[in-house]
PDB file with SEQRES, HELIX, SHEET and CRYST1 records, atoms N, CA, C and O in Angstrom:
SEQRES   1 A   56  UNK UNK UNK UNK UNK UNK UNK UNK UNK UNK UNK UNK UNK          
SEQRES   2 A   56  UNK UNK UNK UNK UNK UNK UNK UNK UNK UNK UNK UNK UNK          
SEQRES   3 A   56  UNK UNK UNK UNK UNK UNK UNK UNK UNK UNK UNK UNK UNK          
SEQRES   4 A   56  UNK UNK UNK UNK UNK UNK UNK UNK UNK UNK UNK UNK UNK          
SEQRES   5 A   56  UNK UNK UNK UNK                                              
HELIX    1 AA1 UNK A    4  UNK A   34  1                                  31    
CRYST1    1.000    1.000    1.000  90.00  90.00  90.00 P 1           1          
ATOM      1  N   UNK A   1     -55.904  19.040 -36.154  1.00  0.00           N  
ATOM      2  CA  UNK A   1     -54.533  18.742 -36.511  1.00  0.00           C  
ATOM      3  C   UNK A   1     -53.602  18.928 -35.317  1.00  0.00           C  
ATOM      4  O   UNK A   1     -52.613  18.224 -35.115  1.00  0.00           O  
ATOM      5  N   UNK A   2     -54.004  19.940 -34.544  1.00  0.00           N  
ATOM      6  CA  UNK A   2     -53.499  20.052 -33.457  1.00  0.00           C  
ATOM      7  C   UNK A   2     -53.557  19.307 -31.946  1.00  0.00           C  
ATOM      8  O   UNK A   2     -52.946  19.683 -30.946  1.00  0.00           O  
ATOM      9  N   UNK A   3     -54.324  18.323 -32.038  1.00  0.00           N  
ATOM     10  CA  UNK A   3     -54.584  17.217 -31.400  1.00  0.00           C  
ATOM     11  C   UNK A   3     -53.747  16.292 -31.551  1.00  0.00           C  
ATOM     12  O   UNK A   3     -52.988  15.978 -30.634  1.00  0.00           O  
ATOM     13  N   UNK A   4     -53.739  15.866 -32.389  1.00  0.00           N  
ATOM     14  CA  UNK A   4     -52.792  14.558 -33.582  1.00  0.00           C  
ATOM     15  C   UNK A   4     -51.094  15.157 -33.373  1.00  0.00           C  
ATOM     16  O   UNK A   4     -50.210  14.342 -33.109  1.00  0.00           O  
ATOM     17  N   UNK A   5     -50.829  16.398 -33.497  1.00  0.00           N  
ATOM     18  CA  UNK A   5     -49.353  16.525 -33.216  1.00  0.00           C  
ATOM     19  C   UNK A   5     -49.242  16.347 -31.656  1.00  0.00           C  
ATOM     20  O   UNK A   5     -48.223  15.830 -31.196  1.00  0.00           O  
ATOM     21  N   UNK A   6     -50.229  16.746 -30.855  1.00  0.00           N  
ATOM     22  CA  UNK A   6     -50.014  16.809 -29.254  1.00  0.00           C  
ATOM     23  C   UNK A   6     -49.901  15.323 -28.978  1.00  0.00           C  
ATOM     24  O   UNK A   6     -49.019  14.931 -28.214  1.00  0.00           O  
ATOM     25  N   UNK A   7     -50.850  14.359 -29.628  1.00  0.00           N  
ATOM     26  CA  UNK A   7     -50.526  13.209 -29.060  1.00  0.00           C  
ATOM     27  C   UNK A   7     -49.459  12.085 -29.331  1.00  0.00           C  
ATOM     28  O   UNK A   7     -49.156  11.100 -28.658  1.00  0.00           O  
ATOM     29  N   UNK A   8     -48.923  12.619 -30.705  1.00  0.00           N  
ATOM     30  CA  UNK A   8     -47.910  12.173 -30.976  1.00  0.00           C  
ATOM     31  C   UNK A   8     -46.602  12.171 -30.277  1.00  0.00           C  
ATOM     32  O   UNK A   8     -45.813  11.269 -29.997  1.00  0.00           O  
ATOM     33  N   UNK A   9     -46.615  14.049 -29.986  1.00  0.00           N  
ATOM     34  CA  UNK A   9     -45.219  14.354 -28.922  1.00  0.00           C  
ATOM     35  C   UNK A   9     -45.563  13.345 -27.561  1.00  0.00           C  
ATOM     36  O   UNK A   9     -44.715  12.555 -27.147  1.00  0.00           O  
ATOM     37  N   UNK A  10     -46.594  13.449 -27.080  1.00  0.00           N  
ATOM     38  CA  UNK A  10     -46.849  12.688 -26.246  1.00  0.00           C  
ATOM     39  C   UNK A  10     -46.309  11.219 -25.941  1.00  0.00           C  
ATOM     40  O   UNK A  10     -45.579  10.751 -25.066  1.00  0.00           O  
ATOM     41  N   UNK A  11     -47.094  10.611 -27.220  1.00  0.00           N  
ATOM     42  CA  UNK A  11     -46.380   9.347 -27.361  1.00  0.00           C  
ATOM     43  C   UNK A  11     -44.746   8.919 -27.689  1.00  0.00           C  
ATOM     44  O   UNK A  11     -44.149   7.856 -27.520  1.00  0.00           O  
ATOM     45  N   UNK A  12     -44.322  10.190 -28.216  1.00  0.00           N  
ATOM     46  CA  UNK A  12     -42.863   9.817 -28.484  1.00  0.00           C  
ATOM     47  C   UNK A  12     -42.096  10.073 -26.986  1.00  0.00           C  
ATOM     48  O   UNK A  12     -41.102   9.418 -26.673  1.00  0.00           O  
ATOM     49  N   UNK A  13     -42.642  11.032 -26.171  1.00  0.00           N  
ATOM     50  CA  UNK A  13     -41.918  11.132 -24.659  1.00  0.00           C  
ATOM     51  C   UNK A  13     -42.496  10.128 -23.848  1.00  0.00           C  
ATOM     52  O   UNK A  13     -42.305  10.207 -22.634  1.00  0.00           O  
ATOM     53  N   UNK A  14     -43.266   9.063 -24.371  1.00  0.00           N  
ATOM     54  CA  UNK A  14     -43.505   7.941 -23.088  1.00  0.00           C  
ATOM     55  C   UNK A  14     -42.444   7.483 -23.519  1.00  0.00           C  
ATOM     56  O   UNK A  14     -41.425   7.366 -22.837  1.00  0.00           O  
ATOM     57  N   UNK A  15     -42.562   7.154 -24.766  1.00  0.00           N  
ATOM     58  CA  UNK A  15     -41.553   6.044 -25.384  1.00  0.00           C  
ATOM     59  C   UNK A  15     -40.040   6.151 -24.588  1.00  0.00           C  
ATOM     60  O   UNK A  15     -39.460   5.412 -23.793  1.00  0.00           O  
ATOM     61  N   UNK A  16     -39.752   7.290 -25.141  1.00  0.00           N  
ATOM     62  CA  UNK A  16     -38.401   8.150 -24.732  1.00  0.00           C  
ATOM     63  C   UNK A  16     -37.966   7.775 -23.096  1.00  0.00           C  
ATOM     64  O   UNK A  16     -36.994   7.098 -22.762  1.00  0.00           O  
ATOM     65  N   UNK A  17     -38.744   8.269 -22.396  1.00  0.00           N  
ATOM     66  CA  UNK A  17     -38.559   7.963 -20.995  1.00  0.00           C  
ATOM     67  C   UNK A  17     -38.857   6.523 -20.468  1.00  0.00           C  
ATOM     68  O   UNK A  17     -38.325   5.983 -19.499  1.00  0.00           O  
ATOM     69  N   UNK A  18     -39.644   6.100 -21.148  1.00  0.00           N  
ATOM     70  CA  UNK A  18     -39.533   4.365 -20.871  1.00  0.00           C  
ATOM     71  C   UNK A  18     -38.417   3.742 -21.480  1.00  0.00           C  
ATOM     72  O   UNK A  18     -37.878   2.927 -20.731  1.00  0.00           O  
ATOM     73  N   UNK A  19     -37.827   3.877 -22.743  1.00  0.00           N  
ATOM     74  CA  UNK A  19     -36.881   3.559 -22.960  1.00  0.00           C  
ATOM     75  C   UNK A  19     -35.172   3.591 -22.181  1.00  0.00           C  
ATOM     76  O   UNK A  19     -34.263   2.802 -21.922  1.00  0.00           O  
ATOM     77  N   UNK A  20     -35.579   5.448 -22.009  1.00  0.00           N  
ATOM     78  CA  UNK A  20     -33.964   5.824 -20.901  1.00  0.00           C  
ATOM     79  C   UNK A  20     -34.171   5.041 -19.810  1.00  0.00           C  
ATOM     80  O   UNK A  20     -33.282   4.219 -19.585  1.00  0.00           O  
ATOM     81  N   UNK A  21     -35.229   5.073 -18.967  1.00  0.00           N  
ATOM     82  CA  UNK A  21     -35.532   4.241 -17.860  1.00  0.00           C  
ATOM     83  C   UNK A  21     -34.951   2.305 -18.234  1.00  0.00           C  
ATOM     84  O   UNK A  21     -34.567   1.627 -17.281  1.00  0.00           O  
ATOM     85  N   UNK A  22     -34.975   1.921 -19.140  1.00  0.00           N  
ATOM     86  CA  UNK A  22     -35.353   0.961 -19.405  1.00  0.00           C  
ATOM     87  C   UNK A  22     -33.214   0.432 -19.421  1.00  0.00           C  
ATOM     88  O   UNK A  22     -32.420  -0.317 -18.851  1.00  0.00           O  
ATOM     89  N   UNK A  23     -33.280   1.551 -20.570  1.00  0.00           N  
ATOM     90  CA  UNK A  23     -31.351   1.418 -20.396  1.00  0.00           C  
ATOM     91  C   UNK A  23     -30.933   1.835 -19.033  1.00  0.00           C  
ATOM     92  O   UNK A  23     -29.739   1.596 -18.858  1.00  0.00           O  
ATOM     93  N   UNK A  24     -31.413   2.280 -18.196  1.00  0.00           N  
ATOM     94  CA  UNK A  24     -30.432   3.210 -16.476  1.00  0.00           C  
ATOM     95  C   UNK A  24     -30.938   1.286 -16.300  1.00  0.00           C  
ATOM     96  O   UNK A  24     -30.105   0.398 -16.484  1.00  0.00           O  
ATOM     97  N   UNK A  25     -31.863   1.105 -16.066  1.00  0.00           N  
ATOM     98  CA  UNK A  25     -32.493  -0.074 -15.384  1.00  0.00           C  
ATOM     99  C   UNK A  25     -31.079  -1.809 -15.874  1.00  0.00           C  
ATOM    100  O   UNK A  25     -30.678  -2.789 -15.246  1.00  0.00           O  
ATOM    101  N   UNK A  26     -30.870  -1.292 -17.171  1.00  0.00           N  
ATOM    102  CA  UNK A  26     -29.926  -2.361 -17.375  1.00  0.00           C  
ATOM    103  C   UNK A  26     -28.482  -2.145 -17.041  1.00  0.00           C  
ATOM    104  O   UNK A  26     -27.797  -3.131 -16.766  1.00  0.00           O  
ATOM    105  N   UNK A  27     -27.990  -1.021 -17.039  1.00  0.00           N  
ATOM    106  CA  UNK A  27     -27.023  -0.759 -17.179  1.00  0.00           C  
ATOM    107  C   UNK A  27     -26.487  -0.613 -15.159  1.00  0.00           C  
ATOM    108  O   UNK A  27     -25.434  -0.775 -14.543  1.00  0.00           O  
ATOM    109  N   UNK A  28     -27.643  -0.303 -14.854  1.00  0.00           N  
ATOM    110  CA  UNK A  28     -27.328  -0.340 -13.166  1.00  0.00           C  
ATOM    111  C   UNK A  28     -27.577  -1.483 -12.864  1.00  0.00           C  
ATOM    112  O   UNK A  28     -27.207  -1.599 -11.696  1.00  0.00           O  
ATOM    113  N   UNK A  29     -28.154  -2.793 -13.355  1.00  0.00           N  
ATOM    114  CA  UNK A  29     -28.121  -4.580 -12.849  1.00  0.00           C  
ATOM    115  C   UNK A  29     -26.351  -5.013 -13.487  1.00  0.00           C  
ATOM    116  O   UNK A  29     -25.516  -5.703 -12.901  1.00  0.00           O  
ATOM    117  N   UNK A  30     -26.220  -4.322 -14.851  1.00  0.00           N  
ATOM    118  CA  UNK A  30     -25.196  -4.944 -15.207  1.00  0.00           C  
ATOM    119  C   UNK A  30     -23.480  -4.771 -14.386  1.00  0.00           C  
ATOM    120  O   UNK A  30     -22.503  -5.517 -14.321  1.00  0.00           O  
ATOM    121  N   UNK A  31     -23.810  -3.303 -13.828  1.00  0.00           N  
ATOM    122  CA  UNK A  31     -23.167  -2.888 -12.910  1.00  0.00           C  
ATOM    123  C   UNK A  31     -22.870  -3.691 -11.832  1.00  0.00           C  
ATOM    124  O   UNK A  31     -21.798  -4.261 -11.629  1.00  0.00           O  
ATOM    125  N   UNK A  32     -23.855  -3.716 -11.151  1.00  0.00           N  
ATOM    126  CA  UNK A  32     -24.009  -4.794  -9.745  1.00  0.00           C  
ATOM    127  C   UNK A  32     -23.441  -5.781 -10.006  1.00  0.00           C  
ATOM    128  O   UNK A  32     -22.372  -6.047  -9.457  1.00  0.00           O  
ATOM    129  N   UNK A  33     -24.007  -6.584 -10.913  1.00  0.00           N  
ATOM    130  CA  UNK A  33     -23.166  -7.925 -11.232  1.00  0.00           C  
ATOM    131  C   UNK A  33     -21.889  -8.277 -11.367  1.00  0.00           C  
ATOM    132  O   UNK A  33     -21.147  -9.183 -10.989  1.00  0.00           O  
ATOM    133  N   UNK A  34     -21.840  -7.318 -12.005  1.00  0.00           N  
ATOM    134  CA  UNK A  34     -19.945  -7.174 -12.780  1.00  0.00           C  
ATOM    135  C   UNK A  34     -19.387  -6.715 -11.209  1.00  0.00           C  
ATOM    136  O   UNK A  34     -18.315  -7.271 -10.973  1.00  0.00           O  
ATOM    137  N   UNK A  35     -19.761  -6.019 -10.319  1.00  0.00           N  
ATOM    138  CA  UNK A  35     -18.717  -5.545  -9.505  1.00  0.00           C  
ATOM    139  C   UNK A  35     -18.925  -6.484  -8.214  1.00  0.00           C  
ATOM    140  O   UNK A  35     -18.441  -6.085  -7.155  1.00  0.00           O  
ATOM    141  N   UNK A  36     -19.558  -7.605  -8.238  1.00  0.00           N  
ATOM    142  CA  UNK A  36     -19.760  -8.670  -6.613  1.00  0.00           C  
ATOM    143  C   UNK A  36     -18.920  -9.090  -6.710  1.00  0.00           C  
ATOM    144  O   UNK A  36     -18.508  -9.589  -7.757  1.00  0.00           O  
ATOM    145  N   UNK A  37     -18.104  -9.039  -5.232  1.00  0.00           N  
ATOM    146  CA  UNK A  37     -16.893 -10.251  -4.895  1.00  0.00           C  
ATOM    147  C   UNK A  37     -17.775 -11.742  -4.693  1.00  0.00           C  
ATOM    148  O   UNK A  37     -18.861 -11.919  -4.142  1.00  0.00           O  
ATOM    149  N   UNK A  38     -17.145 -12.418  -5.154  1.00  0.00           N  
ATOM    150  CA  UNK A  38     -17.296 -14.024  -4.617  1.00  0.00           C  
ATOM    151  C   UNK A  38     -16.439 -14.685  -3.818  1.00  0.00           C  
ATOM    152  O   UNK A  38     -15.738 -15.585  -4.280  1.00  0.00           O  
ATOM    153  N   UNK A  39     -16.393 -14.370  -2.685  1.00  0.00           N  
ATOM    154  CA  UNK A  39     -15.320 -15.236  -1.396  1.00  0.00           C  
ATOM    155  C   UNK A  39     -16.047 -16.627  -0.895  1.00  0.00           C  
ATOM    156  O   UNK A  39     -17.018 -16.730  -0.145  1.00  0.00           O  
ATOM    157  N   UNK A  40     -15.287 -17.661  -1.531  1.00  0.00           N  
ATOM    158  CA  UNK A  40     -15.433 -18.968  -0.639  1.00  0.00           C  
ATOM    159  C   UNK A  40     -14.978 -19.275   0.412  1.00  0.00           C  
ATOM    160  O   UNK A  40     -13.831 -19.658   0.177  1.00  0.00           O  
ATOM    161  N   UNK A  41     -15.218 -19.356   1.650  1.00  0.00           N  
ATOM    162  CA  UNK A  41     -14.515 -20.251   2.784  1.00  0.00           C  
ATOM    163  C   UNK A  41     -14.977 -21.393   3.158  1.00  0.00           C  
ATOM    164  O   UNK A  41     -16.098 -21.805   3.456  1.00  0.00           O  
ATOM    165  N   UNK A  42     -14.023 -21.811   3.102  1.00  0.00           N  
ATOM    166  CA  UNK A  42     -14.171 -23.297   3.443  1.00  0.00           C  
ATOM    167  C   UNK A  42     -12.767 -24.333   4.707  1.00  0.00           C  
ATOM    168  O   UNK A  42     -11.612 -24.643   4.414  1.00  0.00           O  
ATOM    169  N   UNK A  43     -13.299 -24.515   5.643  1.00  0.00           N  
ATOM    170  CA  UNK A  43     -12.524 -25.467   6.998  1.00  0.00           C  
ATOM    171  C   UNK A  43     -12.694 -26.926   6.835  1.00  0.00           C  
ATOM    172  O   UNK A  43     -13.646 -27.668   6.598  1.00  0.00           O  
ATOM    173  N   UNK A  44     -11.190 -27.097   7.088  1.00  0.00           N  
ATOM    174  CA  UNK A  44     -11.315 -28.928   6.746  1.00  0.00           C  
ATOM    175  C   UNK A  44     -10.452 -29.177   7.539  1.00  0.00           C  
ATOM    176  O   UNK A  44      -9.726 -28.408   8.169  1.00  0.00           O  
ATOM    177  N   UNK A  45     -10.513 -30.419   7.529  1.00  0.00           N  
ATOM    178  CA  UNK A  45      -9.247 -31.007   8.718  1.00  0.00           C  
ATOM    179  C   UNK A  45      -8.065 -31.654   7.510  1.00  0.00           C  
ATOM    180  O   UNK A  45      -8.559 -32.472   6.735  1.00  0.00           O  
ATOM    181  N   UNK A  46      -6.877 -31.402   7.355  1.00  0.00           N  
ATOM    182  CA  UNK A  46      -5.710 -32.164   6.536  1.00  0.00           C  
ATOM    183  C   UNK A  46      -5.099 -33.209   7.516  1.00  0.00           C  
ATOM    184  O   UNK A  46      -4.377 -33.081   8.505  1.00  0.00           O  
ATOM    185  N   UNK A  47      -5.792 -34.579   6.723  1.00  0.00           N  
ATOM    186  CA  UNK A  47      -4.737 -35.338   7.203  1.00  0.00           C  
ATOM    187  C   UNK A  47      -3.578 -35.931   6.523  1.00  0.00           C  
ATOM    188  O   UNK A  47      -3.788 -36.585   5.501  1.00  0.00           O  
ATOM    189  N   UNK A  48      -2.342 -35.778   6.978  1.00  0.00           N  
ATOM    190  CA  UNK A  48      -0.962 -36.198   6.268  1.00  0.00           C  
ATOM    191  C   UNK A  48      -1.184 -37.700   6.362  1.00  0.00           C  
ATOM    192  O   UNK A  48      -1.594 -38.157   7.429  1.00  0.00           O  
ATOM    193  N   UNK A  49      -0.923 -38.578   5.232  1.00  0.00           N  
ATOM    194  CA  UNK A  49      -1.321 -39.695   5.546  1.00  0.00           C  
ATOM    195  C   UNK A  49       0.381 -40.298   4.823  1.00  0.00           C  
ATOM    196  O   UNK A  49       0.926 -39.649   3.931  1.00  0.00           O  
ATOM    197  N   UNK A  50       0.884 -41.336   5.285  1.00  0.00           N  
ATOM    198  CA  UNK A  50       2.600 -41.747   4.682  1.00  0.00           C  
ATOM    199  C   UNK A  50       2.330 -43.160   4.304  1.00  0.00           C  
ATOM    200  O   UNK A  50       1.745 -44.065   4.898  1.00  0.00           O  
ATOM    201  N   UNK A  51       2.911 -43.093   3.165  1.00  0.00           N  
ATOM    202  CA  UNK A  51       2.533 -44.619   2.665  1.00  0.00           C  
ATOM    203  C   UNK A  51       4.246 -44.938   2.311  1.00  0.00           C  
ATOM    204  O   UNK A  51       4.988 -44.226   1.634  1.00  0.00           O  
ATOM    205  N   UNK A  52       4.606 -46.317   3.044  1.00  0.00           N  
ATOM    206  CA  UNK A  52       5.781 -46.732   3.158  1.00  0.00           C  
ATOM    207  C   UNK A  52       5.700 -47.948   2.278  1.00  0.00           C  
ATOM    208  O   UNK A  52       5.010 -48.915   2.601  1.00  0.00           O  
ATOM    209  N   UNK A  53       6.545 -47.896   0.940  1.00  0.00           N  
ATOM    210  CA  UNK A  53       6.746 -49.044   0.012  1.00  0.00           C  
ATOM    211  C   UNK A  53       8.140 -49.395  -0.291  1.00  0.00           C  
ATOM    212  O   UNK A  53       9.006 -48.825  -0.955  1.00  0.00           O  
ATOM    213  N   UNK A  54       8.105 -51.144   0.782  1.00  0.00           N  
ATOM    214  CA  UNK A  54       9.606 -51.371   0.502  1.00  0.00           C  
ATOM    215  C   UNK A  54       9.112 -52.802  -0.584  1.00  0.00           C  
ATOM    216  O   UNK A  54       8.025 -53.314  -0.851  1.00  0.00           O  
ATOM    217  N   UNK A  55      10.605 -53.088  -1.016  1.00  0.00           N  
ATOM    218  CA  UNK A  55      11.006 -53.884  -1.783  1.00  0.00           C  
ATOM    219  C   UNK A  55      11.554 -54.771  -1.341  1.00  0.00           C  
ATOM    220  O   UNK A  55      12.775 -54.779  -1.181  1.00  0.00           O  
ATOM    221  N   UNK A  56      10.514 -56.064  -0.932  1.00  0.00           N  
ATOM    222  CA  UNK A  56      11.302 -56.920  -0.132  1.00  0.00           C  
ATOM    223  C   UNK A  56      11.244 -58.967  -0.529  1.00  0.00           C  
ATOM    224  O   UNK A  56      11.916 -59.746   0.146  1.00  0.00           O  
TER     225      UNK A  56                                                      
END                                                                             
């Protein structure tokens, strides 16, 4: 009988620690994600271009 309770505690502290592991593991990706800057740069040339419309 005393076998059967040992392996039980056993099995409930894999569980346990695979589980906490399992939440630190999400909760530190969800972290990362949520806190990345996204900076675009981007160089172009502007050209002013004038469009002249008479009425003639």
């Amino acid at each position: 009988m005393y076998r059967l309770r040992h392996r039980n505690r056993n099995k409930q502290r894999k569980i346990l620690v695979i589980s906490i592991c399992s939440i630190l593991l999400f909760m530190t990706a969800g972290y990362a994600a949520m806190n990345t800057n996204l900076e675009i740069n981007a160089k172009g040339n502007v050209v002013k271009k004038i469009l002249v419309v008479s009425n003639c």
